[in-house]
C-alpha positions as a printed NumPy array, in Angstrom:
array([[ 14.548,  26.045,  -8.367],
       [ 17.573,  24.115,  -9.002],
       [ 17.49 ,  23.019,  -5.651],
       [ 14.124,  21.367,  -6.182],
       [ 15.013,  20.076,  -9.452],
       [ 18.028,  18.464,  -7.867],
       [ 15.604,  16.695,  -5.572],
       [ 13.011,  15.832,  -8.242],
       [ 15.341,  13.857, -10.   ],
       [ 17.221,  12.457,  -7.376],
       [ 13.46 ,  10.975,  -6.251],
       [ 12.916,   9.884, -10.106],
       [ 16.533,   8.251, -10.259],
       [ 15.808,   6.098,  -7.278],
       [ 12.697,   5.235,  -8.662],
       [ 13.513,   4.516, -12.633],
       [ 16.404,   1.847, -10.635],
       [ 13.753,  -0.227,  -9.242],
       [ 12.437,  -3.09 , -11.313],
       [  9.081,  -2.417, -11.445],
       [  7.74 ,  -2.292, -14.891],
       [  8.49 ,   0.518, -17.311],
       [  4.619,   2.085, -18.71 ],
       [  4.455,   2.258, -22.353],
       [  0.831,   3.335, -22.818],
       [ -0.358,   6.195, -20.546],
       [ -3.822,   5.966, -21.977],
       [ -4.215,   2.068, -20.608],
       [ -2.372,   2.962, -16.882],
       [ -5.697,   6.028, -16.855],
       [ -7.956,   3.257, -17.819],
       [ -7.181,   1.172, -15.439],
       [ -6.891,   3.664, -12.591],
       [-10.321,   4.68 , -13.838],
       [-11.262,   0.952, -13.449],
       [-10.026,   0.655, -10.003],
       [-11.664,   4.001,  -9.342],
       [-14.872,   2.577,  -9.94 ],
       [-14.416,  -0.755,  -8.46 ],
       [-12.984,   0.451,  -4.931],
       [-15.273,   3.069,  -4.853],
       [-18.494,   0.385,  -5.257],
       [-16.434,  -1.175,  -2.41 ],
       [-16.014,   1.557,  -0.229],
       [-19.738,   2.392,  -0.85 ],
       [-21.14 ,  -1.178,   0.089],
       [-19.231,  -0.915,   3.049],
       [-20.32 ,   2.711,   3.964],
       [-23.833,   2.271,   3.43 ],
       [-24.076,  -0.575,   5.735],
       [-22.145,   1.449,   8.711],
       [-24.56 ,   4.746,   8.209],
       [-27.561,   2.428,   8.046],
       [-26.254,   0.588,  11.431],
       [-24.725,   3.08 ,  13.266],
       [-28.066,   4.144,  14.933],
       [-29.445,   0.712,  16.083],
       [-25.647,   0.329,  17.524],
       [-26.135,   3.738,  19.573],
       [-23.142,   5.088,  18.548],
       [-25.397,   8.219,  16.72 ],
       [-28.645,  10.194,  17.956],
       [-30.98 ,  11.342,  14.725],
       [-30.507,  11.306,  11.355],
       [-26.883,  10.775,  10.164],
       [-26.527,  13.373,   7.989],
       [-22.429,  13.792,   7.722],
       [-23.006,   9.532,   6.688],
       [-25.32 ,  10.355,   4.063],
       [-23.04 ,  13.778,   2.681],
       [-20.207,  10.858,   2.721],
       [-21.975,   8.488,   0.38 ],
       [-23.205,  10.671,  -2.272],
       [-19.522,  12.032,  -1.877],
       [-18.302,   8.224,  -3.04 ],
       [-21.082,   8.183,  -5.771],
       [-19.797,  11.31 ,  -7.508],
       [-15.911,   9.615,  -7.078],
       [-17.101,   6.017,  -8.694],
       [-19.014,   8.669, -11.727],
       [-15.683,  10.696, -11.912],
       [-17.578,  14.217, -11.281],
       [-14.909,  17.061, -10.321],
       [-13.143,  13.956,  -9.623],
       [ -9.813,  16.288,  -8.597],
       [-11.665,  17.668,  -5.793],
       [-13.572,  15.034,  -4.989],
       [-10.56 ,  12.908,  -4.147],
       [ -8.677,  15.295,  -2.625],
       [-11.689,  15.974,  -0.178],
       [-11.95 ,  12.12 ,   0.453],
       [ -7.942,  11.991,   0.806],
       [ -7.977,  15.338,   3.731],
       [-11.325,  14.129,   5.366],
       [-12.273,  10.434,   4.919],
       [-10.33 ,   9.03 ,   8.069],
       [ -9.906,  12.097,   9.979],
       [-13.854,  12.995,   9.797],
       [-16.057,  10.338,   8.645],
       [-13.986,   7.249,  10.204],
       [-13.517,   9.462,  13.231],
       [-16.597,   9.686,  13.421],
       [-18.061,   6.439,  13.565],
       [-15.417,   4.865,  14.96 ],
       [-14.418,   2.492,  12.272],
       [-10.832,   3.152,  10.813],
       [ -9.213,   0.207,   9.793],
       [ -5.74 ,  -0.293,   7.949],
       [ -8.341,  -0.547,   5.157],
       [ -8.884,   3.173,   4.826],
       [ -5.203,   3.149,   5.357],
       [ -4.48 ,   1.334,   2.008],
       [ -7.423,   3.343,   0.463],
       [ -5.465,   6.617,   1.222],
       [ -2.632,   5.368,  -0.422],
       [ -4.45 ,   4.15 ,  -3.449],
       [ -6.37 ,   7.264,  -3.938],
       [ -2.586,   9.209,  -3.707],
       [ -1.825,   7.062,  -6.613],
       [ -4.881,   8.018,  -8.295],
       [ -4.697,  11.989,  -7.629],
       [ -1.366,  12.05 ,  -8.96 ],
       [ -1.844,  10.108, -12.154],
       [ -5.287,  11.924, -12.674],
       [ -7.39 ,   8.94 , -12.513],
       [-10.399,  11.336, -13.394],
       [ -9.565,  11.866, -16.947],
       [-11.043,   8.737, -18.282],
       [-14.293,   6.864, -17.592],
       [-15.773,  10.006, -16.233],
       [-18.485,  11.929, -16.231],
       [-15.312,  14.636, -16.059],
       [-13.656,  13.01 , -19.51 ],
       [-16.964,  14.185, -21.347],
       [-17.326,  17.553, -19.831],
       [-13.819,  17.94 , -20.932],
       [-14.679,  16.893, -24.09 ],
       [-16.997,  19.72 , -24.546],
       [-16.716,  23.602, -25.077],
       [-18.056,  25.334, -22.286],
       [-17.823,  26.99 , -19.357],
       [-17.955,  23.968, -17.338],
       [-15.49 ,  22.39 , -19.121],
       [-12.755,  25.745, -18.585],
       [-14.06 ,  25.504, -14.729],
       [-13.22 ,  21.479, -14.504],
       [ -9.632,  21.854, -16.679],
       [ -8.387,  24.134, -13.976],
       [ -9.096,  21.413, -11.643],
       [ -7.327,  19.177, -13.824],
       [ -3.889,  21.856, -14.231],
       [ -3.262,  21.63 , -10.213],
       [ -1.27 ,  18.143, -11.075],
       [ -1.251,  17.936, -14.345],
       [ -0.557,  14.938, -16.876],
       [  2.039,  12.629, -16.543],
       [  4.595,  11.37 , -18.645],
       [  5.883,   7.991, -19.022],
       [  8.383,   7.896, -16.368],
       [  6.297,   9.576, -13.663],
       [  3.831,   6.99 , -13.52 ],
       [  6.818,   4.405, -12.816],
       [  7.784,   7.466,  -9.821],
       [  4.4  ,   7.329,  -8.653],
       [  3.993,   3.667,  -8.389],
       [  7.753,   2.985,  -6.901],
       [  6.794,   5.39 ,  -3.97 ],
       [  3.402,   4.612,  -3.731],
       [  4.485,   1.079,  -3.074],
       [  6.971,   2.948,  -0.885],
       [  4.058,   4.222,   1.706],
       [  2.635,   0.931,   1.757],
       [  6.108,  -0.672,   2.403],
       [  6.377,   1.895,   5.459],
       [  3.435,   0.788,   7.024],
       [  4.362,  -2.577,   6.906],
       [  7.549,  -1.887,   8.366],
       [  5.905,  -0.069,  10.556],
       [  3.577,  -3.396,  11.234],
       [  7.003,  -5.103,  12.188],
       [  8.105,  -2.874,  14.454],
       [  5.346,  -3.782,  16.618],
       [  5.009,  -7.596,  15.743],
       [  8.49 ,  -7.953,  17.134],
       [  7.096,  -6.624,  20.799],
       [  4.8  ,  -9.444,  20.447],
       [  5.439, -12.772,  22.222],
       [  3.122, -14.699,  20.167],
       [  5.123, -13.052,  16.882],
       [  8.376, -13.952,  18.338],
       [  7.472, -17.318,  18.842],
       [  5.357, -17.948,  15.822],
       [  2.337, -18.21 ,  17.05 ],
       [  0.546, -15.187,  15.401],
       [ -0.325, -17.421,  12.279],
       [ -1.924, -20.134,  14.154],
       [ -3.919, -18.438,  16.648],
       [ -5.789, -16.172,  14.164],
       [ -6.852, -19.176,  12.26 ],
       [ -8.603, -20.833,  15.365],
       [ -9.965, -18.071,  16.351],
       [-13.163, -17.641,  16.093],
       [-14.14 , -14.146,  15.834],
       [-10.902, -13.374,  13.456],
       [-11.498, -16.996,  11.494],
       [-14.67 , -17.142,   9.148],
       [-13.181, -21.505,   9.339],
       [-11.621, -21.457,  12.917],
       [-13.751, -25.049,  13.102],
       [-11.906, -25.931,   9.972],
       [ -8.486, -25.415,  11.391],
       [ -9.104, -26.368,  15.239],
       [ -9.906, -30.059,  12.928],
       [ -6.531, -29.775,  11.436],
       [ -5.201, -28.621,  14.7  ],
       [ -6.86 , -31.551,  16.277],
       [ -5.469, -34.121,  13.813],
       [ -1.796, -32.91 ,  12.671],
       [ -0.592, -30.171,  15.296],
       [  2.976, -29.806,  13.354],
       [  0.877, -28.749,  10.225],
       [ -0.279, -26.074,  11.957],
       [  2.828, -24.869,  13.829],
       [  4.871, -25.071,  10.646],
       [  2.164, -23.185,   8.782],
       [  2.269, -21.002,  11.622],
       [  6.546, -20.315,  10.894],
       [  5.98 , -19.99 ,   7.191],
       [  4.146, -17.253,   7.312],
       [  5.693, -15.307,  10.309],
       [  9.154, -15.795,   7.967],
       [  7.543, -14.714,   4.538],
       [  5.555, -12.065,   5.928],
       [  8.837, -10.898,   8.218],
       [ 11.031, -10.627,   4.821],
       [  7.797,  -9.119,   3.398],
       [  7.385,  -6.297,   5.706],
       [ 11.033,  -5.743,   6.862],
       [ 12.919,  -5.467,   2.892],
       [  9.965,  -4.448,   0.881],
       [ 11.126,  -1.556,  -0.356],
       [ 15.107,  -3.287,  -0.764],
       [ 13.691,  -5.945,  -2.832],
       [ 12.612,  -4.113,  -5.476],
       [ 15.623,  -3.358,  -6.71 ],
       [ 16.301,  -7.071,  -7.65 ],
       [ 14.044,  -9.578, -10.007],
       [ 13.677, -11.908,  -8.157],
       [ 12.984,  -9.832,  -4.768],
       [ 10.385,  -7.829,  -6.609],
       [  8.76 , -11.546,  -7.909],
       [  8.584, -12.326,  -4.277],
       [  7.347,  -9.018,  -3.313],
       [  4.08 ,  -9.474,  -6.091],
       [  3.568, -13.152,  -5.181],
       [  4.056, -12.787,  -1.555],
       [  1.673,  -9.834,  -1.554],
       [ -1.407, -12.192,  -3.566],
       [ -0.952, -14.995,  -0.956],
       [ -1.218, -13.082,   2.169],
       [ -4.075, -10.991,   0.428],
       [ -6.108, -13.73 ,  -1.055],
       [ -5.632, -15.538,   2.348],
       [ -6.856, -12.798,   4.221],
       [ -9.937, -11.816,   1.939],
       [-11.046, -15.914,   1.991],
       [-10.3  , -16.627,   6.411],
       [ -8.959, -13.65 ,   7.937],
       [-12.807, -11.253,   8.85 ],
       [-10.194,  -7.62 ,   7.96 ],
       [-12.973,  -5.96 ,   6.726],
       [-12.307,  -3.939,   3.04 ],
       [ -8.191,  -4.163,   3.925],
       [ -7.825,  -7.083,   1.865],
       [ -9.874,  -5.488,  -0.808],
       [ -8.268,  -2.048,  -1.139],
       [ -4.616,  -4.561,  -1.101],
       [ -5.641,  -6.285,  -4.01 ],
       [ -6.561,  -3.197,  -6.256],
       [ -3.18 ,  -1.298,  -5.087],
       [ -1.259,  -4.745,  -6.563],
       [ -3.192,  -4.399,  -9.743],
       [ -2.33 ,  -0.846, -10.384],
       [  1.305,  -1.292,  -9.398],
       [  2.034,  -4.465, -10.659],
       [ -0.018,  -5.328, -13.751],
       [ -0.092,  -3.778, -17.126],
       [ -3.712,  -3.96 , -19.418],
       [ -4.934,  -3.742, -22.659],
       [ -8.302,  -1.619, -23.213],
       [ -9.138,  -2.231, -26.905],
       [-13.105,  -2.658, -26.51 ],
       [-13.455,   0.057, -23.556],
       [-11.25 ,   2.48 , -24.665],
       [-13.7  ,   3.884, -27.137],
       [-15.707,   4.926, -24.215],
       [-12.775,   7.251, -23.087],
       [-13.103,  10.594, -24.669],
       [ -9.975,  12.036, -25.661],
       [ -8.839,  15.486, -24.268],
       [ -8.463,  18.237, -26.577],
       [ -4.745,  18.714, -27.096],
       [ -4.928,  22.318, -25.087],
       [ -6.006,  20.514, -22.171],
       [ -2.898,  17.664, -22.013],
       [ -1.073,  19.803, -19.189],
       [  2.4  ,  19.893, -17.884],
       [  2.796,  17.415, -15.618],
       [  3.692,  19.554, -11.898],
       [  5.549,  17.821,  -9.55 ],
       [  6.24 ,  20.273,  -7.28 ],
       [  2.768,  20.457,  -6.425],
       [  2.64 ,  16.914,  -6.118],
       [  5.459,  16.691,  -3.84 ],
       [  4.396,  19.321,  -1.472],
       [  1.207,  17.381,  -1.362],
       [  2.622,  14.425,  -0.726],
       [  4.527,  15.371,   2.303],
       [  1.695,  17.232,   3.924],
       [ -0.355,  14.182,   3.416],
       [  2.131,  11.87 ,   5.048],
       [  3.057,  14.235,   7.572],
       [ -0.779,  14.392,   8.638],
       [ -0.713,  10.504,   8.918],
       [  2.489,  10.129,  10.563],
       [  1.619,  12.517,  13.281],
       [ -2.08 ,  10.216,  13.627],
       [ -0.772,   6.858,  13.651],
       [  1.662,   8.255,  15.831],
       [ -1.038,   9.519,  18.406],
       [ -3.003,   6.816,  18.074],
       [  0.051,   3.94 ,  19.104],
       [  0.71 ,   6.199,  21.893],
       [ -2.911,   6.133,  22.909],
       [ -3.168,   2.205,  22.991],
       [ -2.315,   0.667,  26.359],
       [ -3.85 ,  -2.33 ,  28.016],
       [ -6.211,  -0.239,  30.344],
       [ -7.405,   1.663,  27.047],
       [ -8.221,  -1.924,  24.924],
       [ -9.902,  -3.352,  28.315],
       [-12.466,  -0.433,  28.354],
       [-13.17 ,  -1.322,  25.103],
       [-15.642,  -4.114,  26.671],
       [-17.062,  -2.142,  28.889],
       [-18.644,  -0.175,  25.231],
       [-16.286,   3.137,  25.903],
       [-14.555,   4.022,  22.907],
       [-11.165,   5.05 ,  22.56 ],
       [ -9.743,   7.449,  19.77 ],
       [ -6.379,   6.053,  19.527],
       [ -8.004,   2.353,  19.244],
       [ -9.64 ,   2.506,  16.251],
       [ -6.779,   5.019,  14.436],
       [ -4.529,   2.187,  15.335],
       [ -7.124,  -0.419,  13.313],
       [ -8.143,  -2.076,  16.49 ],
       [-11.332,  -3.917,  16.796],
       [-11.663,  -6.389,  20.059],
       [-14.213,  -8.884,  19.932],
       [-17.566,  -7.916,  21.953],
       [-19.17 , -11.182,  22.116],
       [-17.6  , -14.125,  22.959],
       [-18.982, -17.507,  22.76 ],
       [-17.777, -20.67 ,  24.911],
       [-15.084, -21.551,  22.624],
       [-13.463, -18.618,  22.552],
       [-13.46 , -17.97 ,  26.524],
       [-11.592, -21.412,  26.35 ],
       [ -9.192, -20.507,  24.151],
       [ -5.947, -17.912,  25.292],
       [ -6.565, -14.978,  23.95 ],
       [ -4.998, -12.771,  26.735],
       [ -1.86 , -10.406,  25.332],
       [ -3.209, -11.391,  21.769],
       [ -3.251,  -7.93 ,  20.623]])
């Protein structure tokens, strides 16, 4: 065990150096979690609903979809915060690797989801606006049931929601590098390009018009637009992790992060990744105040204000990114040119959409004009 407590606070060490912001009020951090439980969960239900409700006038499904329908009453008990323990553990094993899988539709949205809801399962995002905090509340055999659910983890101190958040941001750092790795292969990255030919494009561009006018008119503004952002987002992806052990690199870091997400919520068509981006910023970055809400949080009884495990939560943690190491890794090695090509021809590759991949299916005249080949 000293081993393992070695390692435990080696991890906390590394993380109580960074500069993000020490937590002073564990009851607010649950709040908002709980907040951002609800919110991304209304999100991920919008979204859900209208792929079940699709998916058979696409002819990707025969009958009723019944594993669609298990799904969204899944993500209604999560946004209630029923057994929300289990419930988010079942999303966190299943959601990509069954219901995504299924219909074909994995972005790097459920991506950032995952790594969200791994925030929220370790800070036990369940224990306030819940349907769970007033079971809790009570004195019954439910209640004794649910608290065991709530022991697996435990409650955390101070400090570990600081750990949580530093390595949290860590995953999503990782991908990002990851993201890097593969821009540099990319001729149009290397020669900063990638910028300017998703914004007139008009299946990636909700206001490709917009900027093919700008383009028209001022071609440098668009080509220097165009280096900005391969720079920023370069730095961005490439030190993340460094620069948050500096001020000013974890400034750029927060501010960076809100202009490439609030760009590509308002012209880049993403899908939810934007949206799931936005609420992982929030609960890393931003400290709130609950005063009028709060009083809607029932307090747990002082038996039930567990010892925070983080053994379990480490063991967890590495299974969890083991499992997605080993798919994205499966997936990139499934993605050749051949493979993306059949995509227009309606077959469906695994490794395409567990990379995030989505070609366009119908092209207009403009966009058969345009050079698209080797964009992806």
């Amino acid at each position: 065990m000293n081993f393992f407590n070695k390692i435990k606070n080696g991890f906390e060490w590394i993380a109580q150096k960074s500069k993000l912001a020490d937590i002073q009020n564990t009851d607010n951090e649950q709040l908002k979690l709980s907040v951002l439980r609800i919110l991304a969960g209304i999100i991920l239900l919008i979204r859900n609903t209208e792929i079940v409700y699709a998916a058979p006038y696409m002819g990707y499904l025969d009958g009723m979809n019944n594993e669609g329908l298990i799904y969204l009453f899944v993500i209604i008990l999560f946004i209630l915060g029923f057994f929300t323990p289990l419930i988010s553990i079942f999303l966190l094993l299943t959601y990509v690797l069954q219901f995504s899988s299924h219909y074909g539709t994995h972005t790097l949205g459920d991506t950032t989801f995952i790594q969200l809801l791994t925030i929220m399962i370790f800070l036990n995002h369940g224990s306030k606006l819940s349907i769970d905090a007033w079971i809790l509340s009570k004195k019954n055999i439910l209640s004794k049931i649910l608290s065991k659910a709530y022991s697996i983890i435990g409650f955390p101190k101070k400090k570990d929601f600081k750990t949580i958040y530093f390595y949290g941001l860590s995953a999503y750092a990782l991908v990002s590098f990851g993201a890097f790795l593969y821009h540099v292969t990319d001729p149009h990255w290397i020669k900063g390009y990638t910028v300017h030919a998703l914004l007139v494009n008009t299946y990636l561009c909700k206001y490709s018009d917009f900027f093919r006018e700008i383009e028209n008119i001022s071609p440098l503004i668009m080509k220097w637009n165009s280096y900005i952002g391969l720079i920023g987002q370069s730095i961005f992806q490439l030190f993340m992790i460094f620069l948050l052990f500096f001020r000013w690199g974890k400034i750029f870091v927060q501010y960076w992060g809100w202009i490439f997400f609030i760009l590509s919520l308002i012209f880049i068509q993403l899908s939810y990744l934007p949206h799931m981006e936005i609420a992982l910023w929030i609960a890393i970055f931003y400290r709130f105040e609950f005063k009028k809400i709060a009083k809607y949080s029932y307090k747990l009884p002082e038996n039930l204000n567990f010892r925070y495990n983080i053994y379990p939560s480490i063991f967890f943690y590495v299974v969890i990114s083991t499992l997605y190491v080993l798919t994205n890794y499966r997936a990139i090695n499934e993605v050749t040119y051949k493979v993306l090509g059949s995509y227009l021809t309606g077959k469906i590759s695994w490794g395409c959409y567990a990379a995030g991949y989505a070609l366009p299916i119908v092209f207009n005249q403009d966009d058969w004009l345009w050079e698209i080949t080797g964009f992806f």
